[in-house]
N, C-alpha and C positions, 0 to 999 in steps of 0.2 A: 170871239169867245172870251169869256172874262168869268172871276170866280168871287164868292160872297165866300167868307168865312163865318163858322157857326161856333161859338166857342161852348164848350162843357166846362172844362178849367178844372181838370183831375189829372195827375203825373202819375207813373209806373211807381211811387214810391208810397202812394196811399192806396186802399182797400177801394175806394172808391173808382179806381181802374181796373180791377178784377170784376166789376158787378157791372162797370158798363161793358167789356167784352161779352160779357154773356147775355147782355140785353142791346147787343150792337144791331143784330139783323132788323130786330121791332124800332131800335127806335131809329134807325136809316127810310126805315118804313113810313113810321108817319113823319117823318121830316118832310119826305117825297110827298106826300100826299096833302100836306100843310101849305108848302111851299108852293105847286103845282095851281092851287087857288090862285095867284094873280096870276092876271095875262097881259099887264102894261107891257106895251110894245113889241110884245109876242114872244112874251118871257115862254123859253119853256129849258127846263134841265136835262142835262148831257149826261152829268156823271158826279155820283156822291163819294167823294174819297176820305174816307176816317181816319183821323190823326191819331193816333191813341195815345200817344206819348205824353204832348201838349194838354190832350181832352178833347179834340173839339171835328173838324167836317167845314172838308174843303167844298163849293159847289158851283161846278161848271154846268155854266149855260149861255145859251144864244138868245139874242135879241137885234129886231129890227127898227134903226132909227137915226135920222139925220147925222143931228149934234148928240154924240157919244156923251158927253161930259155932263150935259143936262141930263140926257135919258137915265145917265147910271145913277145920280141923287133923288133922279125920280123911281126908280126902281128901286133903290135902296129905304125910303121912305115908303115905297107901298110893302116892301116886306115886312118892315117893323111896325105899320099899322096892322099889319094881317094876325102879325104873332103878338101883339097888342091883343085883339079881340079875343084871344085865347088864352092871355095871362103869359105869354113868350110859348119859346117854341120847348121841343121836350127835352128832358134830361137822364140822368144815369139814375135820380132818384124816383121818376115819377111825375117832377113834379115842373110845370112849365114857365121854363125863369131866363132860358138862355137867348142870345139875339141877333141880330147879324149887322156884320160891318165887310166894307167892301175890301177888296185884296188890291192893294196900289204900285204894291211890289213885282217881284216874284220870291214866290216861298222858297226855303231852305230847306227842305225833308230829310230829315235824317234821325238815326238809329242808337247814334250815340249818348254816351251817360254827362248828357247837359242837361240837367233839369232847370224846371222853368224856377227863376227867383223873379226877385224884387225889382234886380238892380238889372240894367240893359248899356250893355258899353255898346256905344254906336261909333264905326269908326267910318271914316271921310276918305272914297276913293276919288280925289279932287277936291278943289278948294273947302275952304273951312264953310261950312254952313250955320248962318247969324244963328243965337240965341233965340231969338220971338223965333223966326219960322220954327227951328226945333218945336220949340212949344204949341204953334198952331199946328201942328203936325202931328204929334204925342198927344196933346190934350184930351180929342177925342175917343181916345183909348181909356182914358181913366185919369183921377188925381194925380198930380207930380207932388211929390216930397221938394225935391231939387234936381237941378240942373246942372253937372260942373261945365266949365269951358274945358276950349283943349290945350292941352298943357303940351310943353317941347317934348321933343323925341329923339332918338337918334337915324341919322340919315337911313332910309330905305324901310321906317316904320311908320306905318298910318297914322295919323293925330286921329284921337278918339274924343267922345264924352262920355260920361256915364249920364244915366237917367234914373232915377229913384222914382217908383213909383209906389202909390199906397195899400195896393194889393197885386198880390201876386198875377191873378186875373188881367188886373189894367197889361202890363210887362208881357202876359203870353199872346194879348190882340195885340199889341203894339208888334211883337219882332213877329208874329205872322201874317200881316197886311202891310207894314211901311220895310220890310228887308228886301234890299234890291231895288226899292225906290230912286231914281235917279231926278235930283231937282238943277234945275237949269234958274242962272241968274247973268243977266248981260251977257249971254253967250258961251257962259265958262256952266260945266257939268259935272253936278256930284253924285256919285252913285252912293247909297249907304246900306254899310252892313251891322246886321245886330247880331248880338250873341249876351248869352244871360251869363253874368257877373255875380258868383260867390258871391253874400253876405260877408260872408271870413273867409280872406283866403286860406288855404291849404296849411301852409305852416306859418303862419303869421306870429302864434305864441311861441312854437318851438326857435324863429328866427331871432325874436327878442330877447328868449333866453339866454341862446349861444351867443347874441352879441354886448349882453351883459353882464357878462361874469365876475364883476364885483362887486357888483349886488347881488346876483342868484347864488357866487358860492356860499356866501358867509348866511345866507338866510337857509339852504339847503343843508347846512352844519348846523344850525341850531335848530330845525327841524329835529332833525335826526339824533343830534342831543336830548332834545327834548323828548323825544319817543322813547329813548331808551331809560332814561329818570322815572319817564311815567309810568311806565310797562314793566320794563324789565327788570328795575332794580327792585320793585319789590317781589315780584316773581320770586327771584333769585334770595333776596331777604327773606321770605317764608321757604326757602330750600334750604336755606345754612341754618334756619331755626330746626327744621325737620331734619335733619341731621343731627342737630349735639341733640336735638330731645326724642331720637329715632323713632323718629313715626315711620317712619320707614323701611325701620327693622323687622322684618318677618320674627324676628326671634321675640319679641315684644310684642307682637299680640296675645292676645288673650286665646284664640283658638288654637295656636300653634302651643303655646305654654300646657294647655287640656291635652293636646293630644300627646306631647312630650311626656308628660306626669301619665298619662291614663296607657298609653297604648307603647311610645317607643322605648322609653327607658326602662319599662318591664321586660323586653325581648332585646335592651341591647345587653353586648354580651362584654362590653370594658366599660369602664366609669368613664362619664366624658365631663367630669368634673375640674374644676381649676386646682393644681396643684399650689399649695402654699408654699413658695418659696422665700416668706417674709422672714426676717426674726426671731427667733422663737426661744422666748425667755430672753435669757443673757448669755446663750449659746454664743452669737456675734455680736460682738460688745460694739465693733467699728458702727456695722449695717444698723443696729441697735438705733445709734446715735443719730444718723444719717435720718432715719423714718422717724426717729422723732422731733426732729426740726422739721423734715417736713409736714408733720402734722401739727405742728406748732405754728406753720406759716401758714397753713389750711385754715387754722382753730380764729383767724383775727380778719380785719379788714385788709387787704390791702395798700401796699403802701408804696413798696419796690419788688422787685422781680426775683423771683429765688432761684440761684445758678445753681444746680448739683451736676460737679463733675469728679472724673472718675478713672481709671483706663477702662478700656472694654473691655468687657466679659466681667464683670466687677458687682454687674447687676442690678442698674441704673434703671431698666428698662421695668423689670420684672417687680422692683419695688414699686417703682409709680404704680403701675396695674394694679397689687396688692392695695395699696392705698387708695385709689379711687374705687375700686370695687367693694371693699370695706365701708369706707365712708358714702355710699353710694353718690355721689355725686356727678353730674353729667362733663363729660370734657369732648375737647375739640383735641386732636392729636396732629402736628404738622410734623412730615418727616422731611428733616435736608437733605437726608442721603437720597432719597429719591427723589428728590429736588433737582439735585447736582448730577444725578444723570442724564438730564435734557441737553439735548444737541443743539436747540435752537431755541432763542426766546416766545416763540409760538407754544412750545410743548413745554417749555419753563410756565409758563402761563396757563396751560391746560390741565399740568399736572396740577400745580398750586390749587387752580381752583375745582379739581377731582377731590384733593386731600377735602376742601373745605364746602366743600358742597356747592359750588355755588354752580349755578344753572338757571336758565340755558347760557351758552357761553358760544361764540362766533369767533373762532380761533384766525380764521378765514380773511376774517374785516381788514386785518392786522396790513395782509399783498395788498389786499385792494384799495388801503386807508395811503400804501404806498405810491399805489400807480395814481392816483389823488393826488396828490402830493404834485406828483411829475409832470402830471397833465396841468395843474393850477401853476404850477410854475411857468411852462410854457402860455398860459391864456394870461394872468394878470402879471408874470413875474415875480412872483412869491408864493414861497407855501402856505398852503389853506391852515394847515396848525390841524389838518386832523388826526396824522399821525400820531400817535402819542409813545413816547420812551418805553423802553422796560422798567424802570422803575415808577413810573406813572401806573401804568397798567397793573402792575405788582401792589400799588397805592390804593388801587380803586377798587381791584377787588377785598383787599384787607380792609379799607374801609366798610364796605358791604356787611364781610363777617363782621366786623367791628358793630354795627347796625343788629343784627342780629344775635350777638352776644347781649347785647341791652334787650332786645326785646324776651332772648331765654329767663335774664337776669329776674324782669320784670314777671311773667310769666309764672317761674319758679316762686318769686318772693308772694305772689298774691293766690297760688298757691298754702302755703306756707302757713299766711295771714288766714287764710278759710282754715286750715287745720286746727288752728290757735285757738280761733272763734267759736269753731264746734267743741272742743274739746273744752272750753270755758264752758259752753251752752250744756255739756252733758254735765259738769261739776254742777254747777246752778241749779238741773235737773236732779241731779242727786239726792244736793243738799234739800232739794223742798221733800224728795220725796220719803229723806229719811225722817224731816219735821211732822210731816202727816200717817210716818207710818208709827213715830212714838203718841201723836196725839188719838191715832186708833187704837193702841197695845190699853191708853189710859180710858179709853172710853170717851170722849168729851172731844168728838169729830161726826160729823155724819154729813152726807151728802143732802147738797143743797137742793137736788131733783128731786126728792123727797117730796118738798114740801109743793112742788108744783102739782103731783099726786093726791096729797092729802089737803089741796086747798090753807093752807097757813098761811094768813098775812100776804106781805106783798109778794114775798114769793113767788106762790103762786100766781099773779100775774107775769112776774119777768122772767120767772123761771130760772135763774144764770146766779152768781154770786155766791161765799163763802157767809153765811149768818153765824155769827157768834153767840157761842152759850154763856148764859148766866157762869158771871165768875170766870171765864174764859182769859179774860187780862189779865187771873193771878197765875195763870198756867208758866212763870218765869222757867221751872222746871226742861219744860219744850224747848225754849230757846237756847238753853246749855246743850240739849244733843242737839241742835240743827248747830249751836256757836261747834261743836266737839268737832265736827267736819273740816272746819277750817283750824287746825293744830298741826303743831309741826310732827316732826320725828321726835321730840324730846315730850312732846304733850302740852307745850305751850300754846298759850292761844297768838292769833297772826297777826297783827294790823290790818286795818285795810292797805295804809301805805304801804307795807311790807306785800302783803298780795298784790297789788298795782306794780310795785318793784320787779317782782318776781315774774308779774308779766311784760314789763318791756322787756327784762334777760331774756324770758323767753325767744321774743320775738329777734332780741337781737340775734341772739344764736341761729335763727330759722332764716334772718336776712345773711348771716355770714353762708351757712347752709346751701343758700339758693343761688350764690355767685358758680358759674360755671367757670371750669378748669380748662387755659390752656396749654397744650404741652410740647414745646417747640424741640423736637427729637435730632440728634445728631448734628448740634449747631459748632460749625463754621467746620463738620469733617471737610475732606479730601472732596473736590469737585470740580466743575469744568470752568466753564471763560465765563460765567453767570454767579460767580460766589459770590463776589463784593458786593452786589448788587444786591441780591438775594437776603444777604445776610446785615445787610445796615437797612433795608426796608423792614425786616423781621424784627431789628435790635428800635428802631424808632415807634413800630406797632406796639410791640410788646412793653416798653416806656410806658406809653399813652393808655394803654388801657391797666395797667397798673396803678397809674398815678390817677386817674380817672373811678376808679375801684368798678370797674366794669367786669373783673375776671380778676380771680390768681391764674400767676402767671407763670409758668416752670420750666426753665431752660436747662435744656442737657447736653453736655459736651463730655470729650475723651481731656479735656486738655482745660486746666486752670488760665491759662494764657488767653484762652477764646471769649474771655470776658471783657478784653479793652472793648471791642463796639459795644456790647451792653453797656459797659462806664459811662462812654461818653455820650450815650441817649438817657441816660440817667446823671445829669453831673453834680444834683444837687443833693443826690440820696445813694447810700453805698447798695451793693448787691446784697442779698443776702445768699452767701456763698456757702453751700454744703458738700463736703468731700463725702465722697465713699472710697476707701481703701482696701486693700485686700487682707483679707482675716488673718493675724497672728495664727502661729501655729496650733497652740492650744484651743484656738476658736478654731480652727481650720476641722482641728480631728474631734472635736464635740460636736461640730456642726454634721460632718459625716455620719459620726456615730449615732445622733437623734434621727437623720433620715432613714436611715438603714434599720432603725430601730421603729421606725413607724411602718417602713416596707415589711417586716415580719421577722427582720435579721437581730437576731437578740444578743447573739455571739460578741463580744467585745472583740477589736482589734486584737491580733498577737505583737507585737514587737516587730518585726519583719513587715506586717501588714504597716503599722502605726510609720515607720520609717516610708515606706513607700507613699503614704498619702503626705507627709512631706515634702517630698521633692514635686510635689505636683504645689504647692504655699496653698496661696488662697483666694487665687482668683476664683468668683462665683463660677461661671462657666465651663469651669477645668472640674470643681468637685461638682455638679450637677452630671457632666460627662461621668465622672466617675459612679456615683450614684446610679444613672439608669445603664450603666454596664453590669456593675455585683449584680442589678435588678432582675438581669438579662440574662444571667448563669455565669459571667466568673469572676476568678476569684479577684480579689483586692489588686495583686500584684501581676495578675494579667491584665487590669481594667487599667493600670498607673503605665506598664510598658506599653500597651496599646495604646495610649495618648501620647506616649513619647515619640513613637514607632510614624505613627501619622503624624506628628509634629513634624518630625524630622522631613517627610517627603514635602509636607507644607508649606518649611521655610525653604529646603533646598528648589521649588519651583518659583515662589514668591522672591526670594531672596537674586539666584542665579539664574531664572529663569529657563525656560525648557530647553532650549536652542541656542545657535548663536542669532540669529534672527528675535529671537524672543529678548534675549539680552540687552542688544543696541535700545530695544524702548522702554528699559529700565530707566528712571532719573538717577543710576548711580552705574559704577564699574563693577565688575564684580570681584573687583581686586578689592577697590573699598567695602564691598560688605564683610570679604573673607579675612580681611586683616581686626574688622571690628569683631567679626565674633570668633575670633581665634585668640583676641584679646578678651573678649566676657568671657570664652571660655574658662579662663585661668584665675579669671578675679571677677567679684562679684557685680563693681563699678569698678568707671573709664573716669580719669579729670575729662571733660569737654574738651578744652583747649589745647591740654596734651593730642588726642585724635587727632583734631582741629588742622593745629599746624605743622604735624609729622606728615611725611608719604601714607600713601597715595590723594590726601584731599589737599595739602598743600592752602590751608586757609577757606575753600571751598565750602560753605555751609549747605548747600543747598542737597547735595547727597546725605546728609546727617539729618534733616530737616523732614526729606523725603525717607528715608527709610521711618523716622518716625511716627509719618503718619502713615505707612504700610504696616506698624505696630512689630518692625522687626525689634527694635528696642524703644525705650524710653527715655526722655531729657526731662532732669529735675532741675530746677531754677534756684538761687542764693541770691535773694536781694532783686529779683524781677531779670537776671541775667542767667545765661544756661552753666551749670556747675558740675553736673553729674550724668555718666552714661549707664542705663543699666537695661538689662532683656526688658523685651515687650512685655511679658507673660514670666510669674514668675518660674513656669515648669520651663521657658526658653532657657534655662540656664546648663539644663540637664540637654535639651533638646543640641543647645550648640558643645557641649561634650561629646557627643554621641558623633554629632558632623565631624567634627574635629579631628574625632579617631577613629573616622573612616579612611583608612591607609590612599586605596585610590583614589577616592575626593579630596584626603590632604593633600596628596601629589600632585594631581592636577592644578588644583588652584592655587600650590606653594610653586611649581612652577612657572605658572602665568605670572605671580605676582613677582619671583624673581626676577622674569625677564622685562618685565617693565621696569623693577629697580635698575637693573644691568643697562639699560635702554639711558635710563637718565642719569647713571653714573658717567657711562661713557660720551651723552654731552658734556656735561661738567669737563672729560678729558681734553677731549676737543675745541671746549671752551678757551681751557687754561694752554695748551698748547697754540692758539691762534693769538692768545696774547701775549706768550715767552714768543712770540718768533715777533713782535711787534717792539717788545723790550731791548730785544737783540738790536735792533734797527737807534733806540733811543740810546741807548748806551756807548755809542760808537760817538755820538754829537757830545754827551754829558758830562763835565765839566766840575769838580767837586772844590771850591772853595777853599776847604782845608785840606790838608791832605789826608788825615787821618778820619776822616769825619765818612762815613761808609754815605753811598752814594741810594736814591733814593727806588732808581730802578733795581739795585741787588736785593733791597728789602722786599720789596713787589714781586720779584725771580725767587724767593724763596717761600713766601707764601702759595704761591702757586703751586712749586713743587711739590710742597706737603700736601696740600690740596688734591693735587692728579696721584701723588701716593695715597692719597685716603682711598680716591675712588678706584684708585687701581685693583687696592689689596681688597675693596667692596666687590669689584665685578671680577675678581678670584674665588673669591667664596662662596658668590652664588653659584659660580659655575659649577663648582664643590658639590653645592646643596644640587643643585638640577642632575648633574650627574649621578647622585643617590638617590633621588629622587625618578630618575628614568631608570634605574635597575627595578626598583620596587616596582614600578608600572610595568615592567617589562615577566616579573615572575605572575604579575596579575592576581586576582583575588576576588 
């Protein structure tokens, strides 16, 4: 029994194996029936077995006949004349193409996801089988592409070949008729096995990647640079623009604004109006001057960076706003203080680019650009470079805004330029139409569509055009009112030059106009391990678009000192530096008295009142508190003691802290605060250095440095060095009175700070006592040349003693002081 194979040549992975399933029975059918026509040597069939995988039908039958080897090529040959006269035998399509070849092997039947390809590895159980038999062998299965030999192996693996064939067809007759084939040559035996061979193996790209990694990474980096340049940045560029020119602002549209005016500001029941806290007259001569440099630095091009600083509460903040809201002009607003609250340069980076819009942003990349890093290191030995710094990244998105500031700039200015244009276009329109309205008052004007009507000349063909009347040239009269148009305010007549003039100012003013404002808020305060950083990438931006005239540019600080990094991003152009101070008294109680006088309070200060809003000076903030208290039902001198009253709790938590736990994470002692304001107490300024190098800071600047910028007091400067101590605030001066001569809080911390002097008095004893007993010991060896002449350890033994009596008769008196000081804490209060 022997079997023919029938190939179809369809795999489970094309449509063409679902259609023959379902036409399997008919076409087994006439297979049988096709096939059954010859009867060479008493052909008859046993059993039709369908492949389905492959495509094709296996077919067992029996046959009677001597020499086996003859019969089967003659049997093979009467088949393929049979299926010849039919056009081949049947198919999954219909249509009759397929043919038969004899099975030399034994087949491999199987169920698995080996689909048939191209390629056929033939591996050699026994000696290597030549080249040509391959080929006589394979040939008649179909075209060969190639042939490889067999290449080494390692011990206990078969040598193979592969076979490339030209169609997939030739590959699937081939491993289902020659597998299991065993060929005999000079008595040695080779069995061969086939199996179909992937095109591409499996991971073949992913293996070249991983073992190339100095090439994939740097090309997989600029990939992904590149995507983010192309995509994103300008994404992000059209989102910093929609930001300073708030398209995005619900409150800026048009339907929000209708319903505001029509429907909610008639049913709201308080003004939600901006309260002007600008200037007003020459009430604040200081703030006065202040707002008008900065509108003086608003009113020009750009050139260098305008600093206004100030202490806080001064009203730094609330002027800017006035004056952009005024001058409507768009700004970009960055605030440091919420800058410098970020714990990590992730959220330094998030916040920043929250403040300025810019989006989308992948805070995320920043770990994973890490573990990058770690990994490239271990595969080439160096980092990929795709991590980027925090000031890089600080860099990249400022440049972004930066980008978008020019595109506002531009924007705005062509803007601007259309305003100019039409409003030239209406002047133009004007002037012709007051020309035609005096040559109608005169009579000696008529419409030229007239004459298309009444047939007149050529007119009447073109219809179009102004025809002049007889005498119409001498109408000089006309042209004096159309010339009257163009006259000054005096009645003089204009130039053209002079109109032309008049139009570049124009425009220039509409180009200074359209430059957008940035306003870098609360530059170099109090912040975390991210300030320096932060703050010389801001001092370098804010340079550059300065100097670039991209934007005015307005920096604000508590502190005249916080201008070095701007200097030094600026080296070749000064700042333009604008103080705001806090209002002289006489501004102080004029400025109140107009607010108050605006609120509805018409009443002048009495004397009593007038003294009270004194002791509060002039910081903004302090009279503004004051302000919406009278506002709020009282009177003058409850609103001045209720600011001192919360002062007082303010500084004594800020200051001393809640606890003793709360204390230790003060940057100072609380011996050091209470010696300073027990000293402003009493006077109104400290020298610096006097503090400086007395108990308890002993030369220590950093607690004086630090209370500074906690705004418990202020350092003024003589000559760029610190000169002068005085309160934060000038109502602090009331406020540390009030601490001062609180009996139990002065006892407490005159106590504390006693025993810390008593503490380092009595090293000093101890001190001087360990070196007289060291004296004693040299005195005994020491020898004095002359004899009158005092010897040099007595000199030494009496400085000391003065010394240990200084500190002695000190740590007497405290104990003095503490002792009267614990009866007082003892009667309580």
């Amino acid at each position: 029994m022997r079997a023919f194979g029938y190939q179809r040549t369809h795999s489970q992975r094309h449509l063409r194996h679902y259609i023959g399933i379902l036409r399997e029975d008919n076409l087994l059918e006439r297979l049988h029936e096709r096939l059954e026509t010859v009867k060479t040597h008493g052909f008859h069939i046993l059993e039709l077995q369908s492949l389905q995988k492959d495509g094709g039908v296996f077919v067992r039958f029996a046959y009677n006949a001597p020499d086996d080897e003859n019969a089967l090529e003659t049997l093979q040959r009467d088949l393929r004349i049979e299926a010849d006269k039919h056009g081949g035998l049947p198919s999954w399509s219909g249509l009759n193409y397929c043919n038969v070849w004899l099975v030399k092997g034994k087949p491999f039947v199987e169920d698995m996801y080996r689909y048939p390809s191209r390629i056929i590895k033939l591996s050699f159980e026994g000696p290597d089988v030549p080249e040509e038999v391959l080929y006589s062998l394979f040939r008649p299965c179909g075209r060969i592409h190639d042939l490889t030999a067999p290449t080494p192996v390692p011990a206990g693996t078969l040598r193979s070949s592969d076979i490339l064939f030209h169609r997939v067809r030739a590959a699937t007759i081939a491993r289902n008729t020659l597998h299991g084939y065993i060929f005999s040559h000079n008595g040695a035996k080779t069995r061969l096995r086939t199996v179909y061979q992937r095109p591409i193996q499996a991971h073949v790209i992913r293996d070249w990647l991983t073992s190339h990694p100095r090439i994939v990474l740097p090309i997989l980096f600029f990939l992904l640079g590149t995507l983010t340049y192309t995509i994103f940045d300008p994404i992000r560029v059209l989102s910093v623009e929609g930001k300073i020119l708030d398209w995005f602002d619900y409150r800026e549209f048009k339907l929000y604004k209708w319903l505001r005016a029509n429907a909610l500001d008639r049913f709201s029941l308080t003004s939600q109006g901006h309260e002007d806290v600008s200037a007003q007259g020459d009430i604040w001569k200081e703030r006065k001057e202040a707002e008008s440099a900065v509108r003086s630095y608003l009113s020009d091009l750009p050139s260098t960076v305008a600093f206004v600083h100030g202490p806080q509460g001064s009203g730094k903040s609330s002027m800017l706003e006035a004056i952009i809201r005024d001058t409507g002009r768009k700004a970009l607003v960055i605030d440091c203080a919420e800058l410098n609250k970020a714990t990590s340069d992730t959220r330094l980076v998030a916040a920043l680019a929250q403040q300025a819009g810019y989006r989308p942003i992948f805070t995320f990349l920043n770990s994973v650009n890490n573990l990058v890093d770690i990994a490239s290191m271990g595969l080439i030995g160096q980092k990929a470079g795709f991590t980027s710094s925090l000031e890089d990244q600080l860099k990249r998105i400022l440049d972004v805004v930066g980008k978008a500031l020019i595109n506002v700039n531009h924007t705005l200015r062509t803007s601007a330029q259309r305003s100019v244009k039409a409003a030239q276009e209406a002047e133009a329109r004007g002037a012709e139409d007051a020309r035609t309205r005096a040559r109608i008052r005169a009579g000696t004007w008529h419409d030229p569509r007239l004459d298309c009507i009444a047939g007149n000349g050529i007119m009447s063909e073109l219809g179009v055009g102004d025809e002049l009347l007889e005498g119409d040239g001498e109408f000089t009269d006309f042209d004096a009112i159309y010339d009257a148009v163009n006259l000054n305010d005096k009645g003089e007549k204009v130039s053209e030059e002079e109109l032309a003039r008049q139009r570049r100012s124009v425009e220039d003013v509409q180009a200074v106009h359209a430059l957008p404002i940035v306003v870098i808020k609360n530059y170099a305060a109090r912040g975390g391990p991210y300030k320096e950083a932060l703050l010389g990438v801001l001092a370098n931006w804010a340079a550059a678009l300065a100097e670039n005239q991209v934007a005015h540019v307005i920096v604000v600080s508590d502190n005249r000192e916080n201008a070095k990094l701007l200097a030094r991003a600026l080296p070749s152009k000064p700042l333009n530096s604008i103080a705001l101070y806090d209002a002289d008294a006489p501004s102080a109680l004029s400025f109140v008295r107009q607010r108050l006088h605006d609120a509805g309070i018409t009443s002048d200060p009495t004397p009593a009142q007038t003294r009270a809003i004194e002791r509060l000076g002039g910081r903004a903030s302090d009279l503004e508190s004051l302000f919406h208290k009278v506002r709020s039902g009282q009177s003058i001198e409850e609103a001045v003691e209720d600011i001192i009253a919360s002062g007082v709790g303010e500084l004594r938590k800020n200051a001393f802290g809640e606890d003793i736990d709360d204390a230790k994470s003060l940057p100072w002692s609380r011996e050091q605060a209470w010696i300073v304001l027990k000293r402003l107490a009493r006077k109104p300024e400290l020298p610096y250095y006097d503090v400086l190098l007395d108990a308890p800071f002993k030369g220590d600047e950093l607690p004086l440095r630090s209370m500074e910028h906690a705004e418990i007091i202020s350092i003024s400067t003589h000559h760029g060095r610190p000169s002068t101590i005085r309160p934060g605030k000038p109502v602090f001066k009331y406020v540390f009175e009030r601490l001062v001569n609180d009996p139990i809080f002065q006892a407490t911390q005159d106590i504390a700070l006693n025993e810390k002097l008593i503490s380092s008095a009595e090293g000093t004893v101890r001190a001087c006592e360990s070196e007289l007993t060291t004296l004693k010991d040299l005195s005994i060896v020491e020898r004095s040349f002359w004899g009158l002449r005092r010897k040099a350890t007595s000199e030494r033994k009496e400085y000391l003693l003065k010394k240990m009596r200084s500190a002695q008769t000190k740590i007497q008196t405290l104990e003095k002081q503490n002792t009267v000081l614990r009866r007082a804490l003892a009667k309580g209060g």
